[in-house]
C-alpha positions as CSV (number, residue, x, y, z in Angstrom):
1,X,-23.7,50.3,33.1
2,X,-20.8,52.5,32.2
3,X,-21.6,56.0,30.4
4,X,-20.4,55.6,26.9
5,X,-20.0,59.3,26.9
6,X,-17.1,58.6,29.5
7,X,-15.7,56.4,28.2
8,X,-15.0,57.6,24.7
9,X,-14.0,60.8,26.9
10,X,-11.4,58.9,28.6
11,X,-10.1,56.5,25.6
12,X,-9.4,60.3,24.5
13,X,-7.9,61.4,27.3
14,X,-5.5,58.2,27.5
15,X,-4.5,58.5,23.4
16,X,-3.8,62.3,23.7
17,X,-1.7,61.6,27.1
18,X,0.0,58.8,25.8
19,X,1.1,60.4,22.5
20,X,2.6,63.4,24.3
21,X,4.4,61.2,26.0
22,X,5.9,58.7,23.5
23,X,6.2,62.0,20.8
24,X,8.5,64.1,23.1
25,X,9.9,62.2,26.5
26,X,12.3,60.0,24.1
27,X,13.4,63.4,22.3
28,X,13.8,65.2,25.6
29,X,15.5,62.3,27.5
30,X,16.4,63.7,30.6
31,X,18.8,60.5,31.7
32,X,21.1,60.7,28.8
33,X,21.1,64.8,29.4
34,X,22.1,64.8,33.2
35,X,25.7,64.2,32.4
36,X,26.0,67.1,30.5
37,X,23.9,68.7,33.1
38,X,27.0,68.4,35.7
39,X,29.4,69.3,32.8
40,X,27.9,72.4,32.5
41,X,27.4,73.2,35.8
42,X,30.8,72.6,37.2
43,X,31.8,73.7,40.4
44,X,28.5,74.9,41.2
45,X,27.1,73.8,44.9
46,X,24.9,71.2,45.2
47,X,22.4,73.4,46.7
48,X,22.9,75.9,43.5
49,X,22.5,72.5,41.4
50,X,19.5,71.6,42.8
51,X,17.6,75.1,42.1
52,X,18.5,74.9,39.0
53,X,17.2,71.2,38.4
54,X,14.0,72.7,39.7
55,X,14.4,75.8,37.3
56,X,14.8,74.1,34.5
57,X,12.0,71.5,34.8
58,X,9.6,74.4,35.1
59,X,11.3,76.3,31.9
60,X,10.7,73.0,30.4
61,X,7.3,72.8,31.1
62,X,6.6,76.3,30.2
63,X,8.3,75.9,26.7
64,X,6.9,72.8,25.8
65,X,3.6,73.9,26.9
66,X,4.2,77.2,25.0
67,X,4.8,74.6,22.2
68,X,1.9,73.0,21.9
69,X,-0.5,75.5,22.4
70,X,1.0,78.8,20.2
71,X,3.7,77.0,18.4
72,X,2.1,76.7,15.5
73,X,0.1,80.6,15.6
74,X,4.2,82.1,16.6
75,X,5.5,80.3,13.6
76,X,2.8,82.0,11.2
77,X,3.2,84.9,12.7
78,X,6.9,85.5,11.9
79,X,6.5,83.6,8.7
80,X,8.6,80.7,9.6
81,X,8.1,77.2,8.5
82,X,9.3,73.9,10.9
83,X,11.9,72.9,8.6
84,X,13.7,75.8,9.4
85,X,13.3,76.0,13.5
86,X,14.9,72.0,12.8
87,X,17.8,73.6,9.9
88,X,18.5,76.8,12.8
89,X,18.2,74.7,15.7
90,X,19.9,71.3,14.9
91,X,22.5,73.9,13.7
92,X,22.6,75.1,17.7
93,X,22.5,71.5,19.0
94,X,25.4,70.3,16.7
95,X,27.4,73.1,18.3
96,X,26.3,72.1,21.7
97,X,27.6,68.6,21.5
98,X,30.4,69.3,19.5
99,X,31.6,71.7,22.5
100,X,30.9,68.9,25.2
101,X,32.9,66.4,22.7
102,X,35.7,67.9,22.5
103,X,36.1,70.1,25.8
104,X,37.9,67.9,28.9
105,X,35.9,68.8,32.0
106,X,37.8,68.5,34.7
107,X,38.5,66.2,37.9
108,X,36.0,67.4,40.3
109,X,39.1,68.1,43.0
110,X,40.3,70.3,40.1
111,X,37.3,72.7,39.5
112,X,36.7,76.0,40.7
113,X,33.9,77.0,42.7
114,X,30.8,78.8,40.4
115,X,28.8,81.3,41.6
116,X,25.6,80.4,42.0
117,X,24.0,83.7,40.9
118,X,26.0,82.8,37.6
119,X,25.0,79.3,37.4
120,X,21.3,80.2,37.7
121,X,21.9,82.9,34.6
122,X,22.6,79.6,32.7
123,X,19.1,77.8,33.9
124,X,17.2,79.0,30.6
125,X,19.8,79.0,28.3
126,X,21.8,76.6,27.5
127,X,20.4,74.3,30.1
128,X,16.9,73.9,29.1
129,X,17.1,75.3,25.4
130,X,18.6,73.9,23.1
131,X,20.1,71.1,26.1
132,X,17.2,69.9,28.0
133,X,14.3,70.6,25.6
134,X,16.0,70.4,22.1
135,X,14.3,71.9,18.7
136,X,13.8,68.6,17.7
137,X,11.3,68.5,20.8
138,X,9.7,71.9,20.0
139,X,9.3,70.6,16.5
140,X,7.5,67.7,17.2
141,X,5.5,70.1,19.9
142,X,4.2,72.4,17.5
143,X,3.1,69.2,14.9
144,X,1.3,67.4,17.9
145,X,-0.3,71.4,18.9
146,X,-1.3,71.7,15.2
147,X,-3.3,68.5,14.9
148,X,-5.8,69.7,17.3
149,X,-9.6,67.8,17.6
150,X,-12.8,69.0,17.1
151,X,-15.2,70.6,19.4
152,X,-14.9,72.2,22.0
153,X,-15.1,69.7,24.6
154,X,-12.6,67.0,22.8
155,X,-10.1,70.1,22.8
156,X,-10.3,71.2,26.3
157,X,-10.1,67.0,26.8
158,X,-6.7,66.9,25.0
159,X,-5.4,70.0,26.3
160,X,-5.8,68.1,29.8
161,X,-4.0,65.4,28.6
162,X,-1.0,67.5,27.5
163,X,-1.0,69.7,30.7
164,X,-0.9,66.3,32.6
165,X,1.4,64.3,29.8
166,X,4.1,67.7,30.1
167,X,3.6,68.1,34.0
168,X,4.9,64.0,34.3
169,X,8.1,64.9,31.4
170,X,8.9,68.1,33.4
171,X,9.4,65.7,36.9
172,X,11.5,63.3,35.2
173,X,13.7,66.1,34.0
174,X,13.6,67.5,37.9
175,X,14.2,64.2,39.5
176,X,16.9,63.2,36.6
177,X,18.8,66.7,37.0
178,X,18.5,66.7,40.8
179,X,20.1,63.2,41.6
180,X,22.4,63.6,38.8
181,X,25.2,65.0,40.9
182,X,24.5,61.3,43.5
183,X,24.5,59.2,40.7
184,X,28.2,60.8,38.5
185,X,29.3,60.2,42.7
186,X,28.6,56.2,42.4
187,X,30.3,55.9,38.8
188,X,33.0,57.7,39.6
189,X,35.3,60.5,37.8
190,X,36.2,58.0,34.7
191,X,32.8,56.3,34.5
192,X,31.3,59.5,34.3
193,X,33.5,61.1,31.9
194,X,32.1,58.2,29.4
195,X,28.9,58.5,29.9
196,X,29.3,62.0,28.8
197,X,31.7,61.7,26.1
198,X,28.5,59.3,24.4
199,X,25.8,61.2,25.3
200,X,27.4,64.6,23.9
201,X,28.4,62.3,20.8
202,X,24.9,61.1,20.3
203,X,23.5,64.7,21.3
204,X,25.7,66.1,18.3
205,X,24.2,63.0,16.1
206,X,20.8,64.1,16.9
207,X,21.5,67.4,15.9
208,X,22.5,66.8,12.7
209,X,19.9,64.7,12.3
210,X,17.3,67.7,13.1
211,X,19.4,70.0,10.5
212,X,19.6,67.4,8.0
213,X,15.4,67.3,8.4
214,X,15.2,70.6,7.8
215,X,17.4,71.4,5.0
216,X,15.6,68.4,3.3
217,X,12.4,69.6,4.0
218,X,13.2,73.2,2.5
219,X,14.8,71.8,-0.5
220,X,12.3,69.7,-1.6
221,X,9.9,72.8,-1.7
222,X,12.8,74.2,-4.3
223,X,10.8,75.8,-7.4
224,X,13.8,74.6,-9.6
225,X,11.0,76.8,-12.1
226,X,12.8,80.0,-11.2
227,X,16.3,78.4,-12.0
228,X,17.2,80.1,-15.0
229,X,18.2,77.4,-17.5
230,X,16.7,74.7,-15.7
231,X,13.2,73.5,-17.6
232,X,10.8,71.6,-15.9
233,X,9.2,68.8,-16.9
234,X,5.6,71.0,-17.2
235,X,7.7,73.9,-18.8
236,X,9.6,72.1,-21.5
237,X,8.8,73.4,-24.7
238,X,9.0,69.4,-26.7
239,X,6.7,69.0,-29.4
240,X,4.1,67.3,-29.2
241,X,3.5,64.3,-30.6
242,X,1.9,64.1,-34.1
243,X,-1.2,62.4,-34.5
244,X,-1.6,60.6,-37.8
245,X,-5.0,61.1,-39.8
246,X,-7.4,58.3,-40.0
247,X,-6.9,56.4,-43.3
């Protein structure tokens, strides 16, 4: 007979993996990123491309992990709420896609080579933050950190889980980013040039998206109390009903 110890262990294991996974692989979305991956690294080698697509997946992993684990303890620290990293950073992401939207990149015969040293100063930023692993993604990181289990061997169980859950996101960016560059090849110039004109359009949609989450979230926590002129409904100063005497 199976151990019901193990396998309430590994029900665990599977529900903290898989919610990892379905909270932040959508978000990240490494596919619909890798055109704007060779935008942004235009007329850098391949070889320079492919150090960076290995850069970048372990930046990922490192931020998301980061995330997870002291998101929520770096945010009290500073005093900083998630409605703001989503106002500040969908704010950064709007810019982002805007700038792909509206910039031509141009015909690969037409672009000048990059040096490599400078392409790799771009791995962190913007290439993994806010492009690859977006606030909207260190948002949802921090809320899945902060709903940690109980006891001590349930958390080191889900901590597993995310280690493995991150580890499988951060090889889909790698493999995504890495074969980008063979893929834009088989579409072609104009093919590719579409694919990126969407995916910066829906990149600048899901940044304001994120901002309009935030600024929602921080102005329904308005005290409209301090408001001068503005009475609240426990402040008003309406009499109060008269009671009649019993005849």
């Amino acid at each position: 007979m199976p151990d019901p110890w193990f396998s309430a262990d590994l029900r665990h294991f599977v529900v903290a993996f898989a919610l990892v996974v379905a909270g932040l692989l959508p978000i990240v979305n490494p596919v619909g990123s890798a055109p704007m991956f060779l935008a942004m690294t235009a007329g850098s080698s391949r070889k320079a491309r492919q150090e960076l697509a290995l850069k970048i997946a372990i930046n990922s992993f490192l931020l998301l992990m980061g995330s997870l684990i002291f998101g929520a303890f770096v945010l009290k620290l500073f005093g900083l709420s998630v409605p703001v990293v989503q106002l500040a950073g969908g704010a950064v992401l709007s810019a982002l896609g805007w700038n792909l939207l509206t910039h031509d990149a141009p015909a690969p015969t037409d672009v000048a080579a990059l040096p490599d040293d400078m392409a790799m100063m771009r791995a962190f930023y913007p290439l993994t933050l806010p492009l690859t692993v977006d606030p909207g993604a260190i948002a949802v990181a921090i809320t899945l950190g902060a709903n940690r289990a109980h006891g001590v061997e349930r958390v080191l169980i889900a901590f597993i889980a995310s280690l493995c859950a991150v580890a499988l996101i951060a090889v889909i960016v790698w493999l995504a980013y890495r074969y980008a560059e063979r893929v834009s090849a088989w579409l072609g110039h104009s093919r590719t040039m579409v694919v990126l004109r969407l995916s910066a359009f829906i990149v600048l949609c899901i940044g304001v998206e994120i901002a309009w989450n935030g600024a929602r979230a921080l102005l329904s926590e308005v005290n409209f109390a301090t408001v001068p002129g503005v009475a609240t409904p426990a402040s008003s100063t309406l009499p109060a009903p008269a009671i009649a005497a019993p005849k």
